[in-house]
MIVOLO-314185 format. One record per residue (C-alpha): residue number from 1; x, y, z. Coordinates in Angstrom, 3 decimals, padded with zeros to 6 digits. Last residue first. Example, Ala and Ser with C-alpha at 12.3 -4.5 7.8 and 13.67 -1.06 7.14 Angstrom:
residues 2
atom vogu 2	x 013.670	y -001.060	z 007.140
atom vogu 1	x 012.300	y -004.500	z 007.800
end
This chain:
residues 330
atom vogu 330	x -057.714	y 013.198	z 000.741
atom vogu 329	x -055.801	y 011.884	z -001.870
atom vogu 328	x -052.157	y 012.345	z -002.395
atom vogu 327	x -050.983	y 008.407	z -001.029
atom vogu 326	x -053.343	y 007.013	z -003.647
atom vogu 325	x -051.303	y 009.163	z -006.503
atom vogu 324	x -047.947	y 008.723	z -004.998
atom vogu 323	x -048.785	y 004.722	z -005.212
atom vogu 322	x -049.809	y 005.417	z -008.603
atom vogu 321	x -046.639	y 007.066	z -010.004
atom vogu 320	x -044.611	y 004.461	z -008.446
atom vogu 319	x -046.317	y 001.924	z -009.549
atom vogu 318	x -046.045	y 003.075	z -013.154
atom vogu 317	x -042.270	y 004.240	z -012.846
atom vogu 316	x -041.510	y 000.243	z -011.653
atom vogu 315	x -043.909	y -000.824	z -014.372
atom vogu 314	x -041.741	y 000.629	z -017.301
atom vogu 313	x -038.404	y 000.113	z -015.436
atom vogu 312	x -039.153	y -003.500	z -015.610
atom vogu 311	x -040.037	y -003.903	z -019.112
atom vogu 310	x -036.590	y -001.814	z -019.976
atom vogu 309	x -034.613	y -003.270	z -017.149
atom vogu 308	x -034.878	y -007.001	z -018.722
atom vogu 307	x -032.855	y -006.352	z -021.762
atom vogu 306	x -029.473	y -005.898	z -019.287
atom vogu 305	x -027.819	y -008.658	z -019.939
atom vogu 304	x -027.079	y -008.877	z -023.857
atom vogu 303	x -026.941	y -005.053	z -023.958
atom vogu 302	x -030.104	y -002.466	z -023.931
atom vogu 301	x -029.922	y 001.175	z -025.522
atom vogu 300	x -032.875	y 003.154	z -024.226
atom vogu 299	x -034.659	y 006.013	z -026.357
atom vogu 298	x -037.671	y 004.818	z -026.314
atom vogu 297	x -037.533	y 004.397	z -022.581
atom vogu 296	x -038.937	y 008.263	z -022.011
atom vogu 295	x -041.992	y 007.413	z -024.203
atom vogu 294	x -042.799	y 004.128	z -022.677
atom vogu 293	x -042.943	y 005.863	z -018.915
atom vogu 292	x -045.148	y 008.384	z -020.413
atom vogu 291	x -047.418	y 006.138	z -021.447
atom vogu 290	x -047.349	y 003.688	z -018.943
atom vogu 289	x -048.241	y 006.910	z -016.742
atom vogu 288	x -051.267	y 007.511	z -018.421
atom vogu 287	x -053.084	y 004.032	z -018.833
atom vogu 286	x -052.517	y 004.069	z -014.919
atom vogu 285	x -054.282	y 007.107	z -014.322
atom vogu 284	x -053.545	y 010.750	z -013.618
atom vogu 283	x -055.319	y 012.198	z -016.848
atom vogu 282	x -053.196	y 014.969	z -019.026
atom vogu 281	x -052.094	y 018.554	z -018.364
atom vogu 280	x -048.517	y 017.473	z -017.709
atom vogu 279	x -048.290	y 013.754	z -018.252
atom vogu 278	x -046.213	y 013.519	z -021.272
atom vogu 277	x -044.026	y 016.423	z -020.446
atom vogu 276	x -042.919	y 014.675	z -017.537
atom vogu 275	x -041.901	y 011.374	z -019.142
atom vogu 274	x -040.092	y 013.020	z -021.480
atom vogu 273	x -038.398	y 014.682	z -018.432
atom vogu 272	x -037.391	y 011.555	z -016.775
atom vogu 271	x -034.265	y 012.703	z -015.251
atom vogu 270	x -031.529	y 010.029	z -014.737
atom vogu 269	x -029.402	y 010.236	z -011.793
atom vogu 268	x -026.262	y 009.168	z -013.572
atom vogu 267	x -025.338	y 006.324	z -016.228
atom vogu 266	x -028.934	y 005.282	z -016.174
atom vogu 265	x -030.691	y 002.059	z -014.966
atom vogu 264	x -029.843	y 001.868	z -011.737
atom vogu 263	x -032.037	y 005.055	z -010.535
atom vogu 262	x -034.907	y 006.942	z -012.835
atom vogu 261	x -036.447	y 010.336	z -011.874
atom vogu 260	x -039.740	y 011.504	z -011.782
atom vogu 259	x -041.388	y 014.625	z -010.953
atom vogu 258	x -045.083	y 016.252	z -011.642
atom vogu 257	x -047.263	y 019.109	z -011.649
atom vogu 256	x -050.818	y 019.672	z -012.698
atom vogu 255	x -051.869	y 016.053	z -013.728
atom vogu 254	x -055.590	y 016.125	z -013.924
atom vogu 253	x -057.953	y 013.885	z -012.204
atom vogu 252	x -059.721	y 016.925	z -010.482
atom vogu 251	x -056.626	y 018.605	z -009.733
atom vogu 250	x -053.216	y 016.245	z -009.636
atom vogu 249	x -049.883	y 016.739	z -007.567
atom vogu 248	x -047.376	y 013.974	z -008.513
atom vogu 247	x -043.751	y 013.436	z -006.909
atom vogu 246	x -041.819	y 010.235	z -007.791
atom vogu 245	x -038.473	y 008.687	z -007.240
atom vogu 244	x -037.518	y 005.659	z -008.882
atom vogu 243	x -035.048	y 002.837	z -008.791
atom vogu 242	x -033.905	y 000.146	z -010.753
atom vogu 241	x -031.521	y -002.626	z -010.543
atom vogu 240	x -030.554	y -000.806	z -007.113
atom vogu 239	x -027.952	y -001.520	z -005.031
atom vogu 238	x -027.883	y -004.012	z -002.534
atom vogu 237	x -027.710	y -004.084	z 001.235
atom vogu 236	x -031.356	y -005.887	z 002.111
atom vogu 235	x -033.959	y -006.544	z -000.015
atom vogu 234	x -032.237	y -008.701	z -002.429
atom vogu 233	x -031.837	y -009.017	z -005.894
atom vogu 232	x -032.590	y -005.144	z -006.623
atom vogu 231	x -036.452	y -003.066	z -006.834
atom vogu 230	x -036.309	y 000.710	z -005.158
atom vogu 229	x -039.342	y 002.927	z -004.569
atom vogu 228	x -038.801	y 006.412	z -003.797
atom vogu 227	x -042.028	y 008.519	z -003.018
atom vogu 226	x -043.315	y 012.022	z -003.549
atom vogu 225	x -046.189	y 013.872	z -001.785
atom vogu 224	x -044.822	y 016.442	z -000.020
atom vogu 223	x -042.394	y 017.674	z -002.725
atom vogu 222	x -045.268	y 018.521	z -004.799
atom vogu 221	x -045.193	y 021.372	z -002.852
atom vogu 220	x -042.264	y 022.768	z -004.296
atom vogu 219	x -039.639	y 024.653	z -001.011
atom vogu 218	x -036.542	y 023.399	z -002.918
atom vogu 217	x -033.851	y 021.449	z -002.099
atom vogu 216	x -030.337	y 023.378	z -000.960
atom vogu 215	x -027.366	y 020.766	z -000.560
atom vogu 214	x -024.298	y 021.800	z 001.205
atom vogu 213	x -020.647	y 022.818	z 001.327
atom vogu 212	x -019.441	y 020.484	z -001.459
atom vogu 211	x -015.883	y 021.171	z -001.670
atom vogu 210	x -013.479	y 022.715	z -004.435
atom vogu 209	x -010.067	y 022.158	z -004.084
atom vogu 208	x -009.477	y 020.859	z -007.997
atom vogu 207	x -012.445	y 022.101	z -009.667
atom vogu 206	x -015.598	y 020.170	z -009.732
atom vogu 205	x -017.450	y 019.587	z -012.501
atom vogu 204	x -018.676	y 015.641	z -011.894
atom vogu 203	x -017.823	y 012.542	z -013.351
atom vogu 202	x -014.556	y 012.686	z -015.567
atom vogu 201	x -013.296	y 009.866	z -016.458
atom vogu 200	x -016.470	y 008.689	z -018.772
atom vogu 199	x -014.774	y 011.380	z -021.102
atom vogu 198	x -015.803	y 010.634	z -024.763
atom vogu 197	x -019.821	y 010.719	z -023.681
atom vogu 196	x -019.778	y 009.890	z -019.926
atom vogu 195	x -023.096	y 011.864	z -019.006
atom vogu 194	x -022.124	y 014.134	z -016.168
atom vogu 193	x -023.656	y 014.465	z -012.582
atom vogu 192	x -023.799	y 018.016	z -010.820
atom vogu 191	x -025.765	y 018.962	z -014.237
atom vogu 190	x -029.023	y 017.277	z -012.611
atom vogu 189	x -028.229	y 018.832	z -009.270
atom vogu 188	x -028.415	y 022.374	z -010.257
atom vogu 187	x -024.584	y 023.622	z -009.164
atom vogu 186	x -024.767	y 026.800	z -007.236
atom vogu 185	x -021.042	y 027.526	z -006.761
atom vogu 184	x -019.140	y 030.139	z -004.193
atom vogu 183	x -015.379	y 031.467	z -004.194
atom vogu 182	x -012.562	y 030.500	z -007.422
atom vogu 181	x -010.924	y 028.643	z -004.913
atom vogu 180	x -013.641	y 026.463	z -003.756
atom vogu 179	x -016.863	y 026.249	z -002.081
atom vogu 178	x -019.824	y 024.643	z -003.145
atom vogu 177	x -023.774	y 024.120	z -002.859
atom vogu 176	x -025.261	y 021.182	z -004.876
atom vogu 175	x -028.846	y 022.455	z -005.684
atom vogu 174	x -032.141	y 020.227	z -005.771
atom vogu 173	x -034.409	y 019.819	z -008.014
atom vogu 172	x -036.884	y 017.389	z -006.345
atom vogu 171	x -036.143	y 014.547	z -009.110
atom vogu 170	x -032.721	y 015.533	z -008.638
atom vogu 169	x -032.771	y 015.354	z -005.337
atom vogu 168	x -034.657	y 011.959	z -005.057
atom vogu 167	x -031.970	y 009.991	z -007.882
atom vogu 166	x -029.099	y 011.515	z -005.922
atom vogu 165	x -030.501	y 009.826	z -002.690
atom vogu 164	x -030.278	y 006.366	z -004.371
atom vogu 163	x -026.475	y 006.668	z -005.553
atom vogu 162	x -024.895	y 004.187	z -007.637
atom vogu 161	x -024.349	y 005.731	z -010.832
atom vogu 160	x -024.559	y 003.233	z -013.901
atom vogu 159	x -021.650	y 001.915	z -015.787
atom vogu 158	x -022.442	y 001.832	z -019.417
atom vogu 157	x -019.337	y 003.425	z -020.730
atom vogu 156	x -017.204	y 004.487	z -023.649
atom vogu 155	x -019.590	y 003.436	z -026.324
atom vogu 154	x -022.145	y 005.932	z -024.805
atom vogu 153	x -024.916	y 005.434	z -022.087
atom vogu 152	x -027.109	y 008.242	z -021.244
atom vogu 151	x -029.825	y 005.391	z -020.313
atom vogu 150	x -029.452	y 001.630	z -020.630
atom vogu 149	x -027.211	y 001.443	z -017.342
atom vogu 148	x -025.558	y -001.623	z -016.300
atom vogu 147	x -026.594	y -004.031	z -013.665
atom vogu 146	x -026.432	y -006.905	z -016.151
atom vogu 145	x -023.464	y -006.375	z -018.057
atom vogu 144	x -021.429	y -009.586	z -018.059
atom vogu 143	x -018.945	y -008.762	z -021.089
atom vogu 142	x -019.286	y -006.667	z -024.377
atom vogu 141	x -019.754	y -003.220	z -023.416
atom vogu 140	x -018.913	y -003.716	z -020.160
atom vogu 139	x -015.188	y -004.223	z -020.869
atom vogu 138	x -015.223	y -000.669	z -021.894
atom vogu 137	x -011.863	y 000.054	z -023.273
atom vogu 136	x -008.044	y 001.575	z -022.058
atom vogu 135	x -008.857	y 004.766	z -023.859
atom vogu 134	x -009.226	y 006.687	z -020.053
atom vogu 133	x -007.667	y 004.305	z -017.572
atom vogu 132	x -010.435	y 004.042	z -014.779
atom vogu 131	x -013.419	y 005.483	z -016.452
atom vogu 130	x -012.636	y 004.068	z -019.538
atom vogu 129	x -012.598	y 000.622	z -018.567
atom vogu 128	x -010.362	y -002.354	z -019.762
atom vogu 127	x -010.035	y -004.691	z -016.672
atom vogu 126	x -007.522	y -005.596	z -014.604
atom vogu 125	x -008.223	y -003.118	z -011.250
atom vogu 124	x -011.546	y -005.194	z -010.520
atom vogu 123	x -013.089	y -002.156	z -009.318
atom vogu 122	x -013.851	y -000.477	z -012.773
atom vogu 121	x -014.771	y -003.773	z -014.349
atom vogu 120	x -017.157	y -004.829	z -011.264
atom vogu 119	x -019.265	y -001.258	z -012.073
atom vogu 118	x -019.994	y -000.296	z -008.341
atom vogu 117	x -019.536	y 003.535	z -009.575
atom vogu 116	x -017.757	y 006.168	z -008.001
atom vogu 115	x -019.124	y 007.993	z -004.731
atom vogu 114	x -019.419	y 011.955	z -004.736
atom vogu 113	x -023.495	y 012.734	z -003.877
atom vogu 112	x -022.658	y 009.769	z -001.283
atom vogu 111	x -019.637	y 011.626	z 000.203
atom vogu 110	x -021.877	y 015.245	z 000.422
atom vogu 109	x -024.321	y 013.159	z 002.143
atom vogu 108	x -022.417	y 011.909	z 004.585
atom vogu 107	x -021.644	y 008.220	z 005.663
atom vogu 106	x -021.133	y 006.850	z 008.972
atom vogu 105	x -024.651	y 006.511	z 010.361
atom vogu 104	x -025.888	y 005.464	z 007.024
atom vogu 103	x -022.836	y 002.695	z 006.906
atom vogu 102	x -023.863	y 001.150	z 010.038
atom vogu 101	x -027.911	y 000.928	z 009.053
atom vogu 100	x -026.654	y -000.922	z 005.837
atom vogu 99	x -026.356	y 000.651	z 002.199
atom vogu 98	x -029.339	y 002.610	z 001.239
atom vogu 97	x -033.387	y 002.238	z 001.696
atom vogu 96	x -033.149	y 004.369	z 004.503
atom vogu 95	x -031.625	y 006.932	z 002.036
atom vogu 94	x -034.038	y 006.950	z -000.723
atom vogu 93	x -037.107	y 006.178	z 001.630
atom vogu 92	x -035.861	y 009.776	z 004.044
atom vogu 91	x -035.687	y 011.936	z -000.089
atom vogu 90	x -039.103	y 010.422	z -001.298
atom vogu 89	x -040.441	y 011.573	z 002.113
atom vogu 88	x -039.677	y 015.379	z 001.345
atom vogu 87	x -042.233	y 017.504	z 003.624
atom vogu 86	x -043.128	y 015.090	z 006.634
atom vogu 85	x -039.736	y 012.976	z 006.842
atom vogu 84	x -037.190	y 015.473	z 005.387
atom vogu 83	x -038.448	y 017.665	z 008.281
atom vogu 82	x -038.784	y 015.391	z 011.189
atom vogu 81	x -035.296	y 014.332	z 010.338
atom vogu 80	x -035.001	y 010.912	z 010.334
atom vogu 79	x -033.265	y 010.516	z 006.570
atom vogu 78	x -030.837	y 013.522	z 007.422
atom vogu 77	x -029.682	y 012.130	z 010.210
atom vogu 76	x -029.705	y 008.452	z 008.731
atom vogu 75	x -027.383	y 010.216	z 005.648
atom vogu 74	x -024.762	y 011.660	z 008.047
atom vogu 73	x -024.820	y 015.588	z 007.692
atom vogu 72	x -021.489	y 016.802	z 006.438
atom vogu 71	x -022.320	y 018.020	z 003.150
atom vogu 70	x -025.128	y 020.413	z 005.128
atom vogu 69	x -028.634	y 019.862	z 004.396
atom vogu 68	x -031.116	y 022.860	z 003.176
atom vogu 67	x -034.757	y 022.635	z 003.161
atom vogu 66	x -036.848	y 024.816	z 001.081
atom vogu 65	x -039.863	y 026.857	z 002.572
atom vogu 64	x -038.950	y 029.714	z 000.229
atom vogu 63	x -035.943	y 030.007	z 001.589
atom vogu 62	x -034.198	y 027.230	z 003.909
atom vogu 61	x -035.205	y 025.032	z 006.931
atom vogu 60	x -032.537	y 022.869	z 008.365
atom vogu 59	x -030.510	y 020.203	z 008.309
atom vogu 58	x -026.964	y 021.065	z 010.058
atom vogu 57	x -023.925	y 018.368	z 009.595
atom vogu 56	x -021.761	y 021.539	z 008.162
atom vogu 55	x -020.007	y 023.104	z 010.674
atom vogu 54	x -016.411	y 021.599	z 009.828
atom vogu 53	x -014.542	y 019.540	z 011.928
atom vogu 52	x -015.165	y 016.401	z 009.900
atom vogu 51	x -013.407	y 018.117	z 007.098
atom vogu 50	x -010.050	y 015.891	z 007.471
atom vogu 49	x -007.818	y 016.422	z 003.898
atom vogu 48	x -006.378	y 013.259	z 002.539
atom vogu 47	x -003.117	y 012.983	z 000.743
atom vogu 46	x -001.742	y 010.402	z -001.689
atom vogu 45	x -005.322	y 009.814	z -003.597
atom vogu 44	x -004.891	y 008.030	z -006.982
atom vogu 43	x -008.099	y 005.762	z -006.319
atom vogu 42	x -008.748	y 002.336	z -007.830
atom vogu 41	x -005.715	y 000.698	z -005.422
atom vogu 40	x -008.572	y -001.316	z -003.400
atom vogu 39	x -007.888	y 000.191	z -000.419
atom vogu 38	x -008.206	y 003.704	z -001.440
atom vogu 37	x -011.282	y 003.161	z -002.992
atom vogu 36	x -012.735	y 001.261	z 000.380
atom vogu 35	x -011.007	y 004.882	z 001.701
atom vogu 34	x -012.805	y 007.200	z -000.328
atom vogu 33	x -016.081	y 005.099	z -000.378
atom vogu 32	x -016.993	y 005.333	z 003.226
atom vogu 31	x -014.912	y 007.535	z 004.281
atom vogu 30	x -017.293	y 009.224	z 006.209
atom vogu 29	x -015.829	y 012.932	z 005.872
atom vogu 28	x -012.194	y 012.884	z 004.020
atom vogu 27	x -011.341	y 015.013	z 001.486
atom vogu 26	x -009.319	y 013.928	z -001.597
atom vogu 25	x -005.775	y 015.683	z -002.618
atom vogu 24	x -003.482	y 014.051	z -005.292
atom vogu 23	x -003.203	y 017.632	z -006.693
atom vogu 22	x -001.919	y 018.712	z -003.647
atom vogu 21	x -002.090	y 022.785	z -002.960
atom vogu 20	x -005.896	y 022.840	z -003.727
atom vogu 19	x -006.978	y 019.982	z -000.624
atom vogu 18	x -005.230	y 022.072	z 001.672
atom vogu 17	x -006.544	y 025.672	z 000.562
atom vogu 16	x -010.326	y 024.512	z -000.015
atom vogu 15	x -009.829	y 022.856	z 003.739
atom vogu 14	x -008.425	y 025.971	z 005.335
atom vogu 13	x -011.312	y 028.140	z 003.797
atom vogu 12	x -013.515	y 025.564	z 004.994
atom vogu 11	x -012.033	y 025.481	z 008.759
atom vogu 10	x -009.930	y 023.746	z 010.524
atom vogu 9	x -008.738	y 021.439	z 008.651
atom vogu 8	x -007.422	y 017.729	z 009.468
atom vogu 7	x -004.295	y 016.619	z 007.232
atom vogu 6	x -002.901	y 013.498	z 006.307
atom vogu 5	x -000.425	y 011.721	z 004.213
atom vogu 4	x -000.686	y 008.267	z 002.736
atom vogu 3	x 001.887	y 005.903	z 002.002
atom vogu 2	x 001.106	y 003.074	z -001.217
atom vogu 1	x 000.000	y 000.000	z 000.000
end
């Protein structure tokens, strides 16, 4: 194993100026994925900055009636909060349907937002994969490939993100808050994740030194009445096949506003938006949402393996869509 120096900041400012001097600089909250990365020799880190003193485990009310979570805030925290419970339930399922009870007190939500992918040919270490050794290959592509993504992919990567909390935010529109050397970021939460396209390497647009301070979700109504329902092998510890979260607000049987997006099954927190412009102004019924479900998966790209996630992503957004629906009547 490689030696490893360490530092524990003080502050932000003092973390953004540790973690900028050292190119080979990761921080350090949970450590939950840095260090398993670490570990495993798939992460070029050679110094590690401490932010666990920073104030920034607060989850709170923000404006508008929005709710703001700080990077540091462990995910069962956040996922008990009174707050997140009654006003954003689709954000407290995501998370207490993630990783183990030990790892959610452990891990924080800034570190989840930021783990790499559980792609078996991008931990392996052997492997051809892009994201790993850029123009090395996608052994995906070609090999066992049944977890992988059928949305965003390209023909430099099919590895999907494996985040359930990231698919909630984004469905909620949520805000990545950072901090960095060139000051202050607002980063919507569906461009915090990047498509792989030519550069599967590169995940998220963070500059070197720059830290996720906090996560701002919006005061929406709809928010109230969302959902996250997650299907995998086992119901216990697993990551998702497919995932989605759901907000619907209907008037008379009409859809006035609605949010979905799609986890396991894309290559980051996948948006439905086709799916949202179908049922805007249309019926809130079953017949509907298969619909709109069809129309944003005819543009999926299935492998060998992976066939089954188009049929099953259909119903998944379907049941999730109507179980929101029951739960918003009266």
């Amino acid at each position: 194993m490689r030696p490893l120096t360490y530092s524990r900041a003080t502050d932000i400012d003092d973390a953004i100026a540790l973690a900028a001097a050292n190119p080979d600089s990761a921080f350090l909250a949970g450590g939950t994925t840095e260090v398993d990365l670490i570990r495993a020799g798939m992460s070029g880190t050679r110094h590690l900055v401490d932010i666990n003193d920073l104030p920034l485990s607060a989850v709170e009310g923000g404006p508008g009636g929005g709710l703001l979570i700080g990077a540091l805030a462990r995910m069962s925290d956040v996922a008990r909060a009174p707050s997140v419970v009654r006003r954003y339930p689709a954000i407290s399922q995501a998370l207490l349907l993630s990783a183990s009870q030990q790892l959610r007190n452990m891990a924080s939500i800034g570190g989840n937002l930021r783990q790499r992918t559980r792609c078996a040919y991008f931990r392996d270490g052997v492997s051809p994969c892009n994201k790993r050794e850029p123009g090395s290959g996608c052994a995906a592509l070609d090999g066992w490939n049944r977890g992988h993504a059928i949305l965003g992919t390209s023909e430099r990567c099919i590895a999907t993100h494996p985040s359930d909390v990231a698919v909630a935010l984004v469905a909620l529109d949520a805000v990545i808050q950072t901090m960095g050397p060139d000051g202050e970021r607002a980063i919507p939460s569906d461009d915090f994740f990047l498509l792989p396209g030519t550069t599967p390497e590169t995940e998220q647009p963070l500059a070197r030194g720059e830290l996720i301070v906090g996560i701002a979700v919006p005061g929406a109504p709809v928010a109230a009445r969302s959902t996250y329902l997650k299907f995998r092998d086992r119901q216990s510890y697993e990551f998702a096949l497919v995932s989605v979260a759901a907000a619907l607000e209907t008037d008379d049987g009409i859809v006035t506003d609605v949010r979905l997006a799609l986890g396991g099954v894309g290559t980051k927190p996948w948006r439905a938006r086709r799916a949202e412009a179908a049922l805007i102004g249309g019926p809130a019924d079953e017949a509907a949402f298969g619909r709109a479900a069809s129309a944003e998966l005819a543009h999926a790209v299935a492998r060998e393996h992976n066939a089954f996630k188009i049929e099953v992503t259909r119903r998944a957004m379907v049941r999730a869509l109507s179980h929101t629906l029951k739960g918003a009547r009266p």
